[in-house]
C-alpha positions in Angstrom: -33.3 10.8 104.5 -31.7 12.3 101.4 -29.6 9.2 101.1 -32.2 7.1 101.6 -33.9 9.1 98.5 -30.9 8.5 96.1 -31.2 4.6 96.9 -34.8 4.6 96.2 -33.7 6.3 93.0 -30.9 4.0 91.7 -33.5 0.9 92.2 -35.9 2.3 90.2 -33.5 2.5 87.3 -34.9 -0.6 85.4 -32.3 -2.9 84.1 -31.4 -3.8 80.9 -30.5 -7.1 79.7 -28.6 -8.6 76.2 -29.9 -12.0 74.9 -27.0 -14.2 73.9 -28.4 -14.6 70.4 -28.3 -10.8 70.0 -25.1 -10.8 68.7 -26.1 -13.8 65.9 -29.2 -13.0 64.8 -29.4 -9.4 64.6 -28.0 -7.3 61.8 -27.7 -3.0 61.8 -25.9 -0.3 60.1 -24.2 2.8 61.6 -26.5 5.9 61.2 -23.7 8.4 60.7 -21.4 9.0 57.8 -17.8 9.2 58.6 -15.4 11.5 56.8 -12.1 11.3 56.8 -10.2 14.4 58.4 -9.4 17.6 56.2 -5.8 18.8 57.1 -3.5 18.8 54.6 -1.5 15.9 55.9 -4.5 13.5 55.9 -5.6 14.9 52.4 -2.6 13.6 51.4 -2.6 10.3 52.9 -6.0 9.6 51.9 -6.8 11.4 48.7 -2.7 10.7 46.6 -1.2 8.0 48.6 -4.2 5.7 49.8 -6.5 6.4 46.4 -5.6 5.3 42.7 -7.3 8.0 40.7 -6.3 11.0 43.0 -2.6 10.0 42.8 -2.7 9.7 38.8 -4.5 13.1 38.2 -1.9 14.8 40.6 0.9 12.8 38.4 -1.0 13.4 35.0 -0.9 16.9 35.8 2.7 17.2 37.0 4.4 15.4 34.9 2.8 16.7 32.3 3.0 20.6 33.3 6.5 20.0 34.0 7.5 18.5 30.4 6.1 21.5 29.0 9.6 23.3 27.3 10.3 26.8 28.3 11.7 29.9 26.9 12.9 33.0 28.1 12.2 36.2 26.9 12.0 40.2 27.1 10.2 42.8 25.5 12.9 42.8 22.7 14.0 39.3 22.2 14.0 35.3 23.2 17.6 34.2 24.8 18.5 30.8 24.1 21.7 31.6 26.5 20.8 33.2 29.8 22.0 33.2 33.4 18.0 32.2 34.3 17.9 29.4 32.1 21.2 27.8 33.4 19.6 28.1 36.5 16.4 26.3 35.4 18.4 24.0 33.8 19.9 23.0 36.5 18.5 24.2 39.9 20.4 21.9 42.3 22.7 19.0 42.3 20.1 16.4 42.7 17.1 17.8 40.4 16.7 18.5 36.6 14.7 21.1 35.7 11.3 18.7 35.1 12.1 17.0 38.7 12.1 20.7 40.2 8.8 21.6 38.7 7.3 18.3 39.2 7.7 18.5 42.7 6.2 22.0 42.5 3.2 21.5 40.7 1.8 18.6 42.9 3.1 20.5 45.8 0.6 22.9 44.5 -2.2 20.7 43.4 -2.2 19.0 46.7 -1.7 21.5 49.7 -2.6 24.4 47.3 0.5 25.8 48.3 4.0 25.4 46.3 7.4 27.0 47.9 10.6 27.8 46.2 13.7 28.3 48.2 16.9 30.4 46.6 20.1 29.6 47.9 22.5 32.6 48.3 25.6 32.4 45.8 28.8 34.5 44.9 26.7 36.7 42.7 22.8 38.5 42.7 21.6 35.2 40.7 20.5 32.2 43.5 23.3 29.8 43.4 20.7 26.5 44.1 16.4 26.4 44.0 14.9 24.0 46.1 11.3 23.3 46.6 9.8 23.0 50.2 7.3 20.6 51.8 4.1 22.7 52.2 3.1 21.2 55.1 6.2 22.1 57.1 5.8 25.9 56.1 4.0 28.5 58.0 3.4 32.4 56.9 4.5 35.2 59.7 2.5 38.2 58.6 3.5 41.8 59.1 1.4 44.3 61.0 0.1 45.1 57.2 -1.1 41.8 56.9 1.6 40.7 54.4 4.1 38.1 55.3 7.3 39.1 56.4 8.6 35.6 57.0 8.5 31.8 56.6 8.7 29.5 59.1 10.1 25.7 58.2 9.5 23.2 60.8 10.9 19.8 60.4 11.4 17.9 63.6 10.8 20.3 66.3 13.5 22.4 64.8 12.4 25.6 63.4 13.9 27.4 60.2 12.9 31.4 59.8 13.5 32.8 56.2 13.3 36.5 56.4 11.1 38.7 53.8 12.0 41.9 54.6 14.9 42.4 52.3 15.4 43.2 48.6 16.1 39.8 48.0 13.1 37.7 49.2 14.4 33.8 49.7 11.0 32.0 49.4 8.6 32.3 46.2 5.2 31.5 47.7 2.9 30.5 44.9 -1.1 29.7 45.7 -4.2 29.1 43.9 -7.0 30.9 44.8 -9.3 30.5 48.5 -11.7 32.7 48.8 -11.6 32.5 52.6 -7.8 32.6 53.3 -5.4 35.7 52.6 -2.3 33.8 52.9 -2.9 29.8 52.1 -4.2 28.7 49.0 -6.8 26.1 48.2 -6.4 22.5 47.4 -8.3 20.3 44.8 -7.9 17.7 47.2 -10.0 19.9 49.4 -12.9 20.3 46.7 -12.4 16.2 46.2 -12.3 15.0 49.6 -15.7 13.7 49.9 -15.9 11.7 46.6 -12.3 11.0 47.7 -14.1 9.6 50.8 -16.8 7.8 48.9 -14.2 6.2 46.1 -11.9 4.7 49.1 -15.2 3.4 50.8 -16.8 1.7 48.1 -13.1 0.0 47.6 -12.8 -1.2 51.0 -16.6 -2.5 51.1 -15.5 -4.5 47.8 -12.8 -6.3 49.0 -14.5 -6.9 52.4 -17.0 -8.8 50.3 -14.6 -10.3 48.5 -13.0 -11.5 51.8 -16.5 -12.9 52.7 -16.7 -15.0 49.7 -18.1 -11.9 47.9 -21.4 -12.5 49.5 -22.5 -10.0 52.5 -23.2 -11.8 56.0 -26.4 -13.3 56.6 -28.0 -14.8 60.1 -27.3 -18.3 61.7 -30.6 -18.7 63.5 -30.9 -21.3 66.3 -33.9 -23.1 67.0 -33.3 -25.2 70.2 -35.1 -28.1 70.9 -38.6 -27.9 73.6 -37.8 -24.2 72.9 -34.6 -23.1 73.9 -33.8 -20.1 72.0 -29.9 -19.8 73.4 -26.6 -20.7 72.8 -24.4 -21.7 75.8 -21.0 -19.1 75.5 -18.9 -22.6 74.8 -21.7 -23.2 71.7 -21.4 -19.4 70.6 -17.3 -18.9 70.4 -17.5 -22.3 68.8 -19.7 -21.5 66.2 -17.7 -17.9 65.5 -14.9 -19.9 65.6 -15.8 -22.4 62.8 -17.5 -19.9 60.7 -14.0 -17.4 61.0 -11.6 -20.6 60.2 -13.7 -22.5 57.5 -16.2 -19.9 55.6 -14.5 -16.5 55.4 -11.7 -15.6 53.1 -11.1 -16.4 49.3 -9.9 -20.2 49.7 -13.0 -20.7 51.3 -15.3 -19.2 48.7 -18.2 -21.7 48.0 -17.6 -24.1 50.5 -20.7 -25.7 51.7 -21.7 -25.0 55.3 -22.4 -27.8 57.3 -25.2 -27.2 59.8 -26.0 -29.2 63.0 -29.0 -29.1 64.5 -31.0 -26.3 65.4 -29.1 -24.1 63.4 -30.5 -22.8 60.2 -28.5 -20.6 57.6 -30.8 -17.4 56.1 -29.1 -15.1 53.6 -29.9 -11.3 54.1 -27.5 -10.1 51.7 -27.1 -8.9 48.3 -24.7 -9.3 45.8 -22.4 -7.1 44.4 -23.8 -6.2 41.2 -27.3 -5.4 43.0 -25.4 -3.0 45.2 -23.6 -1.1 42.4 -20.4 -0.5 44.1 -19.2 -0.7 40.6 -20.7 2.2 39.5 -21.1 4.4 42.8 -16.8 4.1 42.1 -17.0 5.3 38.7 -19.1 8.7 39.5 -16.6 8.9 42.4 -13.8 8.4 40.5 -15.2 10.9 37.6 -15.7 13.7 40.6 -12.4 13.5 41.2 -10.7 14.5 38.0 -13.2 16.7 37.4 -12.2 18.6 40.4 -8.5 18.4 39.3 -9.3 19.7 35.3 -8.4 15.9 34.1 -11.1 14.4 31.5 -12.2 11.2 33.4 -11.5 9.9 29.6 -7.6 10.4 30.3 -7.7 8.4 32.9 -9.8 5.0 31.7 -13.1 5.8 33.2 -16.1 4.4 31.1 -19.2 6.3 30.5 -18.1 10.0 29.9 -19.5 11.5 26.5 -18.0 14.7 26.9 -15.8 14.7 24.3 -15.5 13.1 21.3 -12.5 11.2 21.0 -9.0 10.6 23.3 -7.4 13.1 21.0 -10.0 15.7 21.9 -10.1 15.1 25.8 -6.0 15.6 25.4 -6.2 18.9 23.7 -8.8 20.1 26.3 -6.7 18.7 29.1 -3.7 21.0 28.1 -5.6 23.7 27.1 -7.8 24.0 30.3 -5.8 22.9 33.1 -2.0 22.3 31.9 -1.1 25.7 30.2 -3.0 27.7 32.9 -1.6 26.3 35.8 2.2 26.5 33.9 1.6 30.4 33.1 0.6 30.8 36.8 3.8 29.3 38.3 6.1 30.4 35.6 4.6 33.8 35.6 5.3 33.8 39.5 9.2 32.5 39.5 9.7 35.4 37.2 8.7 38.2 39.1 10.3 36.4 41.8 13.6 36.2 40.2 13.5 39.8 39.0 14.3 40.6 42.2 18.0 39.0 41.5 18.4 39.8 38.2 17.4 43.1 37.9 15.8 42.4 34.2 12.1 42.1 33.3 12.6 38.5 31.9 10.0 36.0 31.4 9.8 32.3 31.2 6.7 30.9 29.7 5.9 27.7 27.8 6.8 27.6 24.5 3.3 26.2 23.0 5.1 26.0 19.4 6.6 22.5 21.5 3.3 21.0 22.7 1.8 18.3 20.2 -1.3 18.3 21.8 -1.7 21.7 20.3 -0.2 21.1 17.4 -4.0 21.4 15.4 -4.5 24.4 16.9 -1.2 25.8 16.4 -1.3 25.0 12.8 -4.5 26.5 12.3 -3.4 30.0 13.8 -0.4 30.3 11.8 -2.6 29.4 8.8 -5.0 32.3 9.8 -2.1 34.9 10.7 -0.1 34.1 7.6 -2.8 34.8 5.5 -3.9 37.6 6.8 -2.1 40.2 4.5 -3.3 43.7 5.8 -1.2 42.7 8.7 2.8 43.4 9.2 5.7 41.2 9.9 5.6 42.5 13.3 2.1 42.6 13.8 2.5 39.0 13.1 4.8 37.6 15.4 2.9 39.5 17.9 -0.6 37.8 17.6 2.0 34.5 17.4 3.4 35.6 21.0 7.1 36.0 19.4 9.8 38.9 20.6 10.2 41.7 17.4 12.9 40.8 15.3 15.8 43.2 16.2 17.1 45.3 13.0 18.8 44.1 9.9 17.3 40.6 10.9 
């Protein structure tokens, strides 16, 4: 009886059936949005390597930051000879000093996480620095909470660098996450949806374009005494046909040729009414804004925030180059006290930076005339090391 009860059951399931000119007619949109993933490997892939504007803010940046001259001083006086600056110079066989802090600074900008390596030499100074994938690094903490190793992974092999001495090996640098004690946060994080939107509206453009820049309509069939189906030979014929002779660019504006019962009715807009064009721009201008770059510096049209190129360049370095400099050089040298045993500091030398040169030009004006200050007061506001004596 049961049995019989679950038979009952399945018959009264009513049955659902697909006309064969579903599939031509009848035209629908998914409901959901889809976002891409946010680990830091797809970040990568999709926001630097797969998107135009996120890779040239991360380079503008970068390069930029690392071109930025440095000096070296103390409370007493600037070296233009040091141990450090030999280093920096020359941190390993294969990179300058501008390829090593390249590397560092988008390391930085797109995992929010940059690591610097020292390699033991035959004294207390590092004999090599190398900078280290962020995405193969992972942070041991201590029963305190603060890290007592690193862990590099490459290939199923595992590579543990040991805090716990007087000589740390790793310089972990990080911006700030306000939901993470020992990983910083990425711009690429803040960026990932108009990331999202910018690669979208890209891919929906050249889709059009590879339909003749013209979205699909509907091939409606109107049989004769009322037939409203295709046989399945008719159908993969027709897809067929329409694939080989109307789709692509070679085939844009081709006229269709129509036999009977088949009537062509457009359902689709073009381009310009969709404003792709612009829904890319505001995506595009999202993304530098997340990454401190004026969307002027980078060609986009529309943006009234500053005056002129020159203007947009000066804010650029001033808002996102020189802080995120003083951050990492601040960092290195604390870091590197810890082999030198001197309270050193490298930091930009702004006198070098022609995109401050207005500025800098103006302060000195200001300083220089102001007479109820000092010589040493001077060089003070000016960020310069006393002069020693007799100089």
């Amino acid at each position: 009886m049961i049995f019989e009860f679950l038979r009952r059951a399945e018959k009264a399931v009513p049955e659902q059936k697909a006309s064969a000119t579903g599939r031509v007619v009848a035209f629908g949109t998914s409901g959901r949005v889809a976002w891409s993933p946010r680990d830091g490997v797809s970040l990568v892939k999709n926001g630097f390597q797969g998107n135009p504007v996120g890779f040239r803010v991360v380079k503008l940046i970068a390069e930029a930051a690392a071109a930025l001259p440095l000096v070296l001083q103390d409370a007493g006086r600037r070296y233009e000879a040091h141990p450090v600056l030999d280093l920096i110079r020359r941190p390993n066989p294969a990179q300058g000093r501008a390829d090593l802090f390249e590397a560092l600074y988008a390391q930085l900008l797109l995992s929010g996480n940059g690591y610097l390596e020292a390699v033991p030499g035959g004294g207390r100074l590092p004999a090599e620095l190398h900078v280290l994938r962020s995405d193969r690094m992972s942070l041991v903490p201590g029963a305190d909470g603060w890290p007592v190793a690193y862990d590099y992974t490459v290939g199923g092999r595992k590579h543990r660098f040991d805090m716990t001495g007087p000589m740390p090996p790793i310089c972990h640098i990080r911006s700030f996450h306000p939901q993470d004690d020992h990983y910083g946060l990425s711009p690429m994080q803040a960026a990932a949806v108009a990331v999202d939107v910018h690669t979208s509206a890209s891919a929906w453009s050249k889709a059009l374009l590879d339909n003749a820049a013209r979205p699909s309509g509907a091939i409606v069939y109107r049989g004769a005494d009322g037939a409203g189906s295709l046989t399945p030979d008719q159908y993969d014929r027709l897809v067929g046909e329409l694939e080989a002779n109307h789709q692509g660019a070679r085939n844009a504006g081709r006229p269709m040729l129509l036999e009977g019962g088949l009537d062509w009715k457009p359902m689709g807009f073009s381009p310009s009414d969709m404003e792709f064009h612009e829904t890319k721009l505001s995506a595009a201008r999202e993304i530098a804004i997340a990454f401190g770059v004026p969307p002027m510096l980078i060609g986009i049209p529309g943006d009234a925030t500053y005056a002129n190129y020159q203007e947009a360049n000066r804010a650029f370095y001033r808002l996102t180059v020189l802080p995120l400099v003083s951050k990492v050089t601040a960092a290195v040298s604390h870091w590197l006290e810890h082999f030198t045993d001197e309270a050193v500091e490298l930091r930009p030398d702004l006198d070098q930076v022609p995109a401050l040169a207005v500025e800098r030009d103006q302060q000195w004006a200001r300083v220089g005339a102001a007479d109820f200050l000092t010589q040493a007061e001077k060089r003070a506001l000016l960020g310069l090391p006393p002069l020693a004596e007799g100089e």
